[in-house]
DSSP file (Angstrom, degrees, kcal/mol; ACC not computed):
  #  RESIDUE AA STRUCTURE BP1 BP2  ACC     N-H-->O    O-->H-N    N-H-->O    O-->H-N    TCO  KAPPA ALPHA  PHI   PSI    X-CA   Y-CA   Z-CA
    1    1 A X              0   0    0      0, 0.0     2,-0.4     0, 0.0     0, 0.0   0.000 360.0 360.0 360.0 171.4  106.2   60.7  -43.8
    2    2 A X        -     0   0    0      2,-0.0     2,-0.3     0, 0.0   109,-0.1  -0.876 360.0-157.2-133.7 130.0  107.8   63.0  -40.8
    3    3 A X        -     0   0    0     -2,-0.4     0, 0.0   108,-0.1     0, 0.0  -0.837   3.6-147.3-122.0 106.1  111.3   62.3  -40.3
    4    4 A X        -     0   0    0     -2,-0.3     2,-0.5    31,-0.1   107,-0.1  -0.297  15.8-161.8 -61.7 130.5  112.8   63.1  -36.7
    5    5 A X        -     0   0    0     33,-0.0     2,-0.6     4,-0.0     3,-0.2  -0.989  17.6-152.3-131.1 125.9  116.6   64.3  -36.9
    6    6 A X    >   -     0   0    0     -2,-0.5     3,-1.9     1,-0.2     4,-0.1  -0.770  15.4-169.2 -88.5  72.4  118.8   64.3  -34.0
    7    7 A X  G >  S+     0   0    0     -2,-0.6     3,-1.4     1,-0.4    -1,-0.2   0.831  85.8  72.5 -96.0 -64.5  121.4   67.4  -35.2
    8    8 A X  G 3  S+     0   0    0      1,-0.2    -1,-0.4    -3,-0.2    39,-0.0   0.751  95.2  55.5 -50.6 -11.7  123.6   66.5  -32.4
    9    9 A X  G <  S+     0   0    0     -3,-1.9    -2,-0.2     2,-0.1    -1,-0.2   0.942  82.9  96.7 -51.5 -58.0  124.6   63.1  -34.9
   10   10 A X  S <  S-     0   0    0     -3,-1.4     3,-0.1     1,-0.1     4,-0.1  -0.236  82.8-131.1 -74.9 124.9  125.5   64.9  -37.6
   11   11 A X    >   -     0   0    0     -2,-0.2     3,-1.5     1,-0.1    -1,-0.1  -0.382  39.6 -87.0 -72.5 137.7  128.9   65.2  -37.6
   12   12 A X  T 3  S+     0   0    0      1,-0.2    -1,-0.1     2,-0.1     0, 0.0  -0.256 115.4  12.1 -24.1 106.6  130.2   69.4  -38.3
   13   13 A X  T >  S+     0   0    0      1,-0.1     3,-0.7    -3,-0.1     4,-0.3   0.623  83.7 132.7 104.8  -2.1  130.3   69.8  -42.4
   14   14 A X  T <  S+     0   0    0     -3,-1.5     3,-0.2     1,-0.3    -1,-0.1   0.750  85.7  24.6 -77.8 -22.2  128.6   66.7  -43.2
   15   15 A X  T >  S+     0   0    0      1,-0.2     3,-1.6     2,-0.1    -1,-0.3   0.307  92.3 114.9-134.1   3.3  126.3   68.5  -45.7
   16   16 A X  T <  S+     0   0    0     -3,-0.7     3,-0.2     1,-0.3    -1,-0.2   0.556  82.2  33.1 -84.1 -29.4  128.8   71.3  -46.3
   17   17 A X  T > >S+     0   0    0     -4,-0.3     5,-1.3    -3,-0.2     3,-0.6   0.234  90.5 103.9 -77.9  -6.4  129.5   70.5  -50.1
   18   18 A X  G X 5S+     0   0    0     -3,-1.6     3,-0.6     1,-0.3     5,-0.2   0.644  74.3  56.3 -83.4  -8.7  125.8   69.1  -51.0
   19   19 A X  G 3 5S+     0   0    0      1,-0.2    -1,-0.3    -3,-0.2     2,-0.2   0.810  98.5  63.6 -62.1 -29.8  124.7   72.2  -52.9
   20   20 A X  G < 5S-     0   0    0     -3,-0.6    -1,-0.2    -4,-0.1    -2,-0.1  -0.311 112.3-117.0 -48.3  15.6  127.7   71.8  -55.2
   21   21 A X  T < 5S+     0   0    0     -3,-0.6    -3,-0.2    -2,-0.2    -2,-0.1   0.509  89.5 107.5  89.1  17.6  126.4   68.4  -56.5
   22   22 A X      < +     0   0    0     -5,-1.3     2,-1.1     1,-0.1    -4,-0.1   0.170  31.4 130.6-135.1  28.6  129.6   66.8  -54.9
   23   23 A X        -     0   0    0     -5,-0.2     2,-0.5    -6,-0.1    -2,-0.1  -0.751  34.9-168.7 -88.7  84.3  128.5   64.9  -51.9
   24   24 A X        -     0   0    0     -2,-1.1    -2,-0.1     0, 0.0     2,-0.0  -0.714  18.3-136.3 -87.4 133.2  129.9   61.3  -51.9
   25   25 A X        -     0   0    0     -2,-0.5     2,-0.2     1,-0.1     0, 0.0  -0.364  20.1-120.8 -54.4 145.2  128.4   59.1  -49.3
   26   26 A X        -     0   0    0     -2,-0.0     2,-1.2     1,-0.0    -1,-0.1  -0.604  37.6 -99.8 -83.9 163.4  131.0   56.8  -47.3
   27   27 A X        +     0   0    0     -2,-0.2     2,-0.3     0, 0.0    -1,-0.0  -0.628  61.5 171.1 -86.3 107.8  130.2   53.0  -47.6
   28   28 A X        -     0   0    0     -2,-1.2     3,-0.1     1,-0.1    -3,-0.0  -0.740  37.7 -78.2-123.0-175.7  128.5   52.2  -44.6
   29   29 A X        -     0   0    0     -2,-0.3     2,-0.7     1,-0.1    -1,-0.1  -0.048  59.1-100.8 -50.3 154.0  126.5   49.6  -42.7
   30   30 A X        -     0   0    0      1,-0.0     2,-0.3     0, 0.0    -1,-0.1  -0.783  36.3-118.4 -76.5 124.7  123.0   49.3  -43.7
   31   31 A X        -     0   0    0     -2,-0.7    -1,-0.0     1,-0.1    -3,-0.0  -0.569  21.6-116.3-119.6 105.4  120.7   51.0  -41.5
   32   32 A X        -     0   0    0     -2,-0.3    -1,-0.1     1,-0.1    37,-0.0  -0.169  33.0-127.7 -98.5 138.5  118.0   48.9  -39.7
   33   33 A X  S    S+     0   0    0      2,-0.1     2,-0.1     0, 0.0    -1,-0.1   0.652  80.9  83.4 -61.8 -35.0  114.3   50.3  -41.2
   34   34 A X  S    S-     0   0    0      1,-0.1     2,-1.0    37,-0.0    37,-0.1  -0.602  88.3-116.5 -76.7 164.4  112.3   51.1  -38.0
   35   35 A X        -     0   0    0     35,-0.4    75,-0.9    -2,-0.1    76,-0.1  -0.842  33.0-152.6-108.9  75.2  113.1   54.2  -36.6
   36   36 A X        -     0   0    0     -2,-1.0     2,-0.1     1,-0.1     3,-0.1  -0.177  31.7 -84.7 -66.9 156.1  114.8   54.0  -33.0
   37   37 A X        -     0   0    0     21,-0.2    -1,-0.1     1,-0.1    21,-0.1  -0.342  51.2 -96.0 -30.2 120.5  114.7   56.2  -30.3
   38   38 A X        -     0   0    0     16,-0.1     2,-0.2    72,-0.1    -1,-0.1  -0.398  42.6-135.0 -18.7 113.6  117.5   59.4  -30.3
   39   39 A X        -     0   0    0     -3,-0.1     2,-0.7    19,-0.1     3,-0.1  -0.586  34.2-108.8 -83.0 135.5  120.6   57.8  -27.9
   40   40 A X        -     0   0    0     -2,-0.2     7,-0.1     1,-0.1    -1,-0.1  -0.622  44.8 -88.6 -86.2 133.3  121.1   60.7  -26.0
   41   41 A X        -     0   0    0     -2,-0.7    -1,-0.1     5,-0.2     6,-0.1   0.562  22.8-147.3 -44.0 117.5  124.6   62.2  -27.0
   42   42 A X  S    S+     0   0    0     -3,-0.1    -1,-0.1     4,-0.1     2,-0.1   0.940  82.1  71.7 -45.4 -61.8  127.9   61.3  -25.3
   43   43 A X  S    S-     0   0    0      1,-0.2     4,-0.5     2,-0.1    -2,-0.0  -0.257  73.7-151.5 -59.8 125.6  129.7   64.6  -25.6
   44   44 A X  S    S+     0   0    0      2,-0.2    -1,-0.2     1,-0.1    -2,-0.0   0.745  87.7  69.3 -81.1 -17.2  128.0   67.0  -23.1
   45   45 A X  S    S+     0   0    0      1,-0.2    -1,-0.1     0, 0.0    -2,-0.1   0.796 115.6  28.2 -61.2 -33.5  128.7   70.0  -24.9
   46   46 A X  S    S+     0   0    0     -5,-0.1    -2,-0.2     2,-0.0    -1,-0.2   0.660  95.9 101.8-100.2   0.4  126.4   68.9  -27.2
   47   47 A X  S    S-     0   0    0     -4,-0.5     3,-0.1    -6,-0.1     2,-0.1  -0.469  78.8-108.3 -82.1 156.3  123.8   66.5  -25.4
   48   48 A X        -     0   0    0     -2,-0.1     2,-0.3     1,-0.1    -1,-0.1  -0.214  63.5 -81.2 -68.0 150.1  120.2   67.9  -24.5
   49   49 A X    >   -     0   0    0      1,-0.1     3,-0.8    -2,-0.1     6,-0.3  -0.479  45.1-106.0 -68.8 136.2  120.6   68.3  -20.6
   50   50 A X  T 3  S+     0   0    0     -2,-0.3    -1,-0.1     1,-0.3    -2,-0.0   0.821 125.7  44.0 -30.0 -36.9  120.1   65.2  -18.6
   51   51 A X  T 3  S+     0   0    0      4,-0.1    -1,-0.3     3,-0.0     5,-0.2   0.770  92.3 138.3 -93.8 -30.4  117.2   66.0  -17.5
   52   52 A X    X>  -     0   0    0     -3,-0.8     4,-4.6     3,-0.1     3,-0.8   0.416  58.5-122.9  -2.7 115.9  116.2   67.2  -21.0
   53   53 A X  H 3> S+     0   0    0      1,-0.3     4,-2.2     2,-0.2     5,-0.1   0.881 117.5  53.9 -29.4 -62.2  112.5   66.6  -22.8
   54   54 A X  H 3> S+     0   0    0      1,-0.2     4,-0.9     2,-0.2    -1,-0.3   0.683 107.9  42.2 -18.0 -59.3  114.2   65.1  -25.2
   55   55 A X  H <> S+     0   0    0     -3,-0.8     4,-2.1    -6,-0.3    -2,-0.2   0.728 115.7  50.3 -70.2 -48.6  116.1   62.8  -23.1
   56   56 A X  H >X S+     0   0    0     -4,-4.6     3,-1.5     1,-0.2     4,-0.7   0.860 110.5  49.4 -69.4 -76.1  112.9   61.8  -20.8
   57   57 A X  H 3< S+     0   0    0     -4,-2.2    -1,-0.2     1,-0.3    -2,-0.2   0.420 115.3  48.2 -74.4 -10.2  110.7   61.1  -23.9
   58   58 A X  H 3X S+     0   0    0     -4,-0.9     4,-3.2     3,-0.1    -1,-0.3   0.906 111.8  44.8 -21.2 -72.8  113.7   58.8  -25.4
   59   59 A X  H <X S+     0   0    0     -4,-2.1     4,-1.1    -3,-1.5    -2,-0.2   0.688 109.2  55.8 -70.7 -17.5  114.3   57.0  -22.6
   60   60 A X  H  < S+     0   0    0     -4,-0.7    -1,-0.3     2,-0.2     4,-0.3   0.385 109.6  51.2 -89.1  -6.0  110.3   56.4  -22.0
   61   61 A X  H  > S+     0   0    0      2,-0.2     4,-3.2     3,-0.1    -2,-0.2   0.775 110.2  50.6 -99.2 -24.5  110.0   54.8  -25.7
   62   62 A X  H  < S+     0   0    0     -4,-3.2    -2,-0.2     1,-0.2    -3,-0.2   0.875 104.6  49.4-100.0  -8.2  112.5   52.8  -25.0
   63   63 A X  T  < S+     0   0    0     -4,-1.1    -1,-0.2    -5,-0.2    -2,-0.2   0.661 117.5  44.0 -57.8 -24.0  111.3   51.4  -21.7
   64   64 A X  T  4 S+     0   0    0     -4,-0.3     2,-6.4     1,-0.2    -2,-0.2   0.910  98.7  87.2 -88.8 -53.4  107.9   50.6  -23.6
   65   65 A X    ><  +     0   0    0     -4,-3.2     3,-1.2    -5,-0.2    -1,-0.2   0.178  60.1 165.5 -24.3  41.8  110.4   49.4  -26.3
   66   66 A X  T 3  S+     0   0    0     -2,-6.4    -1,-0.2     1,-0.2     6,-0.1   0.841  74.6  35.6 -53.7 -31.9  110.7   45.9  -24.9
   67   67 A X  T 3  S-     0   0    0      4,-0.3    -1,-0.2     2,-0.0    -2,-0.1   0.565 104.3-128.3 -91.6  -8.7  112.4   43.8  -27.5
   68   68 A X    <   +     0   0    0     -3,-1.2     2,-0.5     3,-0.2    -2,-0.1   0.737  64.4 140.6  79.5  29.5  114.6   47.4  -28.5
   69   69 A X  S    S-     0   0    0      2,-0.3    -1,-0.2   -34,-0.0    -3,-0.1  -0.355  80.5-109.5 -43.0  34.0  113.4   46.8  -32.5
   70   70 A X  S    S+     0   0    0     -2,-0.5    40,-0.6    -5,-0.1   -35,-0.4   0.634  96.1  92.7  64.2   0.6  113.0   50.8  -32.5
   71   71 A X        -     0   0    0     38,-0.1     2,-0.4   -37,-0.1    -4,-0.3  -0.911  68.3-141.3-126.6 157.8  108.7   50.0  -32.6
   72   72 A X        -     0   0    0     -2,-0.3    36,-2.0    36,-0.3     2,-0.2  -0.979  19.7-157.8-119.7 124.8  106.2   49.6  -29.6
   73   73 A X     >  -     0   0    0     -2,-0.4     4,-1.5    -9,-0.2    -7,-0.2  -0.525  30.0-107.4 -94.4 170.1  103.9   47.0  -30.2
   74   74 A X  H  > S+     0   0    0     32,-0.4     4,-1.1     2,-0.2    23,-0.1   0.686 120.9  54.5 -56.7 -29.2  100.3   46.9  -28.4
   75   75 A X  H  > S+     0   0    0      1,-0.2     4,-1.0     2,-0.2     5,-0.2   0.942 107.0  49.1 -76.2 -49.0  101.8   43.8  -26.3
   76   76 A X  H  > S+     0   0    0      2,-0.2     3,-1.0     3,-0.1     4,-0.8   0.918 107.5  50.2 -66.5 -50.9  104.5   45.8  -25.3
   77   77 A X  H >X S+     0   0    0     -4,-1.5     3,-2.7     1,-0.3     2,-1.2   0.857 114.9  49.9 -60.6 -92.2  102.3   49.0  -24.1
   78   78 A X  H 3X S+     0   0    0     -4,-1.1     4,-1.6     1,-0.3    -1,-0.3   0.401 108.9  51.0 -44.9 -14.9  100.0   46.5  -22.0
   79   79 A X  H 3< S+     0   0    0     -2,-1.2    -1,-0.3    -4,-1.0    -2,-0.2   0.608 119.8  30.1-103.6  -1.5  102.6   44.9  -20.4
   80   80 A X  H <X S+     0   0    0     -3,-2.7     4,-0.7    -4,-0.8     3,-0.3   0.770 117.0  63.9-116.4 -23.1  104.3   47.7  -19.2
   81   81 A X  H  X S+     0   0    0     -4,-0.6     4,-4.8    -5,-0.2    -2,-0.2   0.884 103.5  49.1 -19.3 -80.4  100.9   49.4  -19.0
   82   82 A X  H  < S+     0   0    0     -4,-1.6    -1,-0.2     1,-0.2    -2,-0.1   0.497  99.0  61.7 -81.0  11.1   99.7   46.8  -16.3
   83   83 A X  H  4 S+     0   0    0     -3,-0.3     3,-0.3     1,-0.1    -1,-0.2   0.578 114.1  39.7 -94.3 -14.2  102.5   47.1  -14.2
   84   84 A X  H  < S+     0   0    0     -4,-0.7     2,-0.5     1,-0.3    -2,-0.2   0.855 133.8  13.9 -80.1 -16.9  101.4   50.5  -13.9
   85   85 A X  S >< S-     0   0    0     -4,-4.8     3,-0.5     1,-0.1    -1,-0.3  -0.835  72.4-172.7-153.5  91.4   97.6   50.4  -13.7
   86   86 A X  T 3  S+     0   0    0     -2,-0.5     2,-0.3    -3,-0.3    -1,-0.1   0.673  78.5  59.7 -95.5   5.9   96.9   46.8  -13.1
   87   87 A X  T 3  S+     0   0    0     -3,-0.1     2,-0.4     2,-0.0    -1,-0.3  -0.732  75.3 136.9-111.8  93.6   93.2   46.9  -13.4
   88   88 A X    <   -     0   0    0     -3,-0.5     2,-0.2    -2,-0.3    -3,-0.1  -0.831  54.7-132.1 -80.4 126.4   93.5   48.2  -17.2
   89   89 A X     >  -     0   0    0     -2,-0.4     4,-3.5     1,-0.1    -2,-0.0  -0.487  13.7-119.9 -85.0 156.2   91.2   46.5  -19.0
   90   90 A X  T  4 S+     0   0    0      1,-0.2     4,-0.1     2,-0.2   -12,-0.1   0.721 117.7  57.9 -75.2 -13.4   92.6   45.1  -22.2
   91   91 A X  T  > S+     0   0    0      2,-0.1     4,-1.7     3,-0.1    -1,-0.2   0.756 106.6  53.5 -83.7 -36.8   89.7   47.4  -24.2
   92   92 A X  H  > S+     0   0    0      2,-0.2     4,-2.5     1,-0.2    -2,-0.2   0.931 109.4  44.6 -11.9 -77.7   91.5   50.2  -22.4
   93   93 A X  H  X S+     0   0    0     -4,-3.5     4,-1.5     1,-0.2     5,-0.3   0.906 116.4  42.1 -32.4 -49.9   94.8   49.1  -23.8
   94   94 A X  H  > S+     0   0    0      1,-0.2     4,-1.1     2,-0.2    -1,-0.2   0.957 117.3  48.9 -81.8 -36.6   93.7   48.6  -27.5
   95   95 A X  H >X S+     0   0    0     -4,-1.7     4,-2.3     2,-0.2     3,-1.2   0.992 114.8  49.0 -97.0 -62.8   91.6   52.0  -27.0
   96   96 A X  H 3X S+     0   0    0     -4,-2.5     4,-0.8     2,-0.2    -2,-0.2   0.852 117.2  42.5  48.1-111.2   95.3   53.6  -25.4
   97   97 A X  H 3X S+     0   0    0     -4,-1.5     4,-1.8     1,-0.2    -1,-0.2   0.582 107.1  54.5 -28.1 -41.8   97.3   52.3  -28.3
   98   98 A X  H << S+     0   0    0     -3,-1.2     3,-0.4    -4,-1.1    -2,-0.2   0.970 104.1  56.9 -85.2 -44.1   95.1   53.2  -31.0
   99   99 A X  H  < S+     0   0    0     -4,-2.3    -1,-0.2     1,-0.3    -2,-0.2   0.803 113.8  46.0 -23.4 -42.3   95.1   56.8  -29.8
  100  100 A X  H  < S+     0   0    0     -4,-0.8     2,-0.7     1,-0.1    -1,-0.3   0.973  90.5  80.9 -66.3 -69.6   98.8   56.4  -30.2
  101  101 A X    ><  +     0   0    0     -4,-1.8     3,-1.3    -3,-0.4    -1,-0.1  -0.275  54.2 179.6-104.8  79.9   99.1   54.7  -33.6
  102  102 A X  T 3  S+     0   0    0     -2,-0.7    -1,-0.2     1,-0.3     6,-0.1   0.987  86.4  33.0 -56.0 -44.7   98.8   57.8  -35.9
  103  103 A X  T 3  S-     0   0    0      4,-0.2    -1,-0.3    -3,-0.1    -2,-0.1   0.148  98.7-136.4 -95.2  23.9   99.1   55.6  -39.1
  104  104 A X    <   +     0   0    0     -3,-1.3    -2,-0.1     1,-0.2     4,-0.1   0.836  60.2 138.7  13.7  84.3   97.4   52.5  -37.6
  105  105 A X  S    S-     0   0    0      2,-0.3    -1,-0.2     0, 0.0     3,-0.1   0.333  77.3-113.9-124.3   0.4  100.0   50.4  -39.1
  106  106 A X  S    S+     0   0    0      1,-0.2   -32,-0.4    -9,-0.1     2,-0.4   0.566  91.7  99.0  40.3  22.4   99.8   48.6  -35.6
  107  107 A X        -     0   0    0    -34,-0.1     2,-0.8   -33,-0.1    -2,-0.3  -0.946  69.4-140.8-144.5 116.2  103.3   49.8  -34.9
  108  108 A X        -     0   0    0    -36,-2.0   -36,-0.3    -2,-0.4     2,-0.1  -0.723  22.9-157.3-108.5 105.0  104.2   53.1  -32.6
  109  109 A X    >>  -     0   0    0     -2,-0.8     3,-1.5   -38,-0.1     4,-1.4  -0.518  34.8-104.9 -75.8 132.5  107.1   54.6  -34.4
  110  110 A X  T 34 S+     0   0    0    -75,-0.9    -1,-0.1   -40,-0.6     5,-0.1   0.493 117.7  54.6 -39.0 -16.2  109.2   56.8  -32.1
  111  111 A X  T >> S+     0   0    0      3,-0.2     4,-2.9     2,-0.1     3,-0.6   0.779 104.8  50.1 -79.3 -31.1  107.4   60.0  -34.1
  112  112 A X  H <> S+     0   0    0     -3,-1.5     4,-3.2     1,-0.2    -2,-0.2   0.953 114.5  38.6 -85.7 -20.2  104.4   59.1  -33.5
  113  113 A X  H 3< S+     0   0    0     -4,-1.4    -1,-0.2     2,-0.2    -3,-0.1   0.189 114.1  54.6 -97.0  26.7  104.7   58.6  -29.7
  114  114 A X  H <> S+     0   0    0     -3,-0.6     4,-1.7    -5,-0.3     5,-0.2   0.407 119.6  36.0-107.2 -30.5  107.0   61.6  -29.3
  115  115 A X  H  X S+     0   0    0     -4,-2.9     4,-0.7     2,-0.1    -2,-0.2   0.990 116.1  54.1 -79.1 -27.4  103.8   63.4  -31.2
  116  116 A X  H >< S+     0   0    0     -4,-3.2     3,-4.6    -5,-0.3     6,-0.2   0.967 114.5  44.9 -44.9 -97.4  101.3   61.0  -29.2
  117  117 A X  H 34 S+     0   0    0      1,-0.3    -1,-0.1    -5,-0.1    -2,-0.1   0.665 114.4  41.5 -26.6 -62.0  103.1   62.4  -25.7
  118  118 A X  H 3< S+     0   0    0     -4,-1.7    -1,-0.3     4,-0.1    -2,-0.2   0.279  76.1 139.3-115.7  31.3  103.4   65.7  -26.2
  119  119 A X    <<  -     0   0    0     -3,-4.6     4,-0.3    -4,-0.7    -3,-0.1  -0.194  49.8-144.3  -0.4 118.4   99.9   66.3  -27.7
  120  120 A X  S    S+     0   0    0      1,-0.1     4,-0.4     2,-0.1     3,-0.3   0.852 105.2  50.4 -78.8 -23.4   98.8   69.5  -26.0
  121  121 A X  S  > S+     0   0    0      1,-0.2     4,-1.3     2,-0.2    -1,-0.1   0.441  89.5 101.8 -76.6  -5.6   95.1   67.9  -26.1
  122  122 A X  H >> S+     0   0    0      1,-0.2     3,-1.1    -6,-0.2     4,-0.5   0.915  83.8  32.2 -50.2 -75.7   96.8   64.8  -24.5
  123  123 A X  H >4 S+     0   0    0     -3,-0.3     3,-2.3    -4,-0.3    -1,-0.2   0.801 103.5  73.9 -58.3 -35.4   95.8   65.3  -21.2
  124  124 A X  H >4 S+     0   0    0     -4,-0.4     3,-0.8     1,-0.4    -1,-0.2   0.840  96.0  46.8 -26.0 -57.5   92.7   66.9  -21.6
  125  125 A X  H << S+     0   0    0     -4,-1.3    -1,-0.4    -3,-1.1    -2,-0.2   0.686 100.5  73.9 -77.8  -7.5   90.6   64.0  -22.6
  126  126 A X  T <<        0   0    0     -3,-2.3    -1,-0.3    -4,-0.5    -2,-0.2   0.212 360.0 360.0 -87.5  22.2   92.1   61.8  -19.8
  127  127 A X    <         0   0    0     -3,-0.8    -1,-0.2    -2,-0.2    -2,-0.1   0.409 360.0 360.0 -94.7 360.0   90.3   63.4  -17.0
């Protein structure tokens, strides 16, 4: 598995003792299993620019994100799908999606539709 890390989270120092075997964990909440979209950073010294790749392709998973569970389901692309393009056919959709859905797990995990998006072959085939 591919795990996406958002550097501006980690707090300065966090890992600064972990070669030295001496890295206690704090007790925290438990950490919900899908794998949400980056929030883009409060602090502006550290945030991606507004305008930022980063920042668009967040904020466009989480508009496809309709119930915010951190996945895009197939229902969710079509519905947000056909308010863009409302004659997409529903074999369209499912054809779309699957393009999307690296692991075919029927779930699009914020890695795979940040690798889905910026594809360089993405546009190509869409002509």
């Amino acid at each position: 598995d591919v795990m996406l890390v958002h550097f501006s989270s980690v707090p300065r120092g966090a890992y600064g003792d972990l070669e030295k075997g001496r890295k206690k964990l704090k007790a925290t909440a438990p950490k919900p299993e899908a794998t949400a979209p980056p929030e883009p950073p409060a602090e502006v010294g550290d945030a991606p620019e507004a305008g930022s790749d980063a920042v668009i392709l967040a904020k466009a998973f989480k508009r496809l994100d309709l119930n915010g569970d951190g996945v895009i389901l197939e229902e969710e692309m079509a519905a947000v799908l056909k308010k863009i393009m409302p004659d997409l056919t529903a074999s369209e959709v499912t054809t779309i999606f699957a393009a999307a859905d690296a692991n075919s797990d029927g779930e699009l995990h914020y890695v795979e539709f940040a690798s889905w998006v910026t594809r360089e072959e993405a546009g190509a085939g869409a002509q």
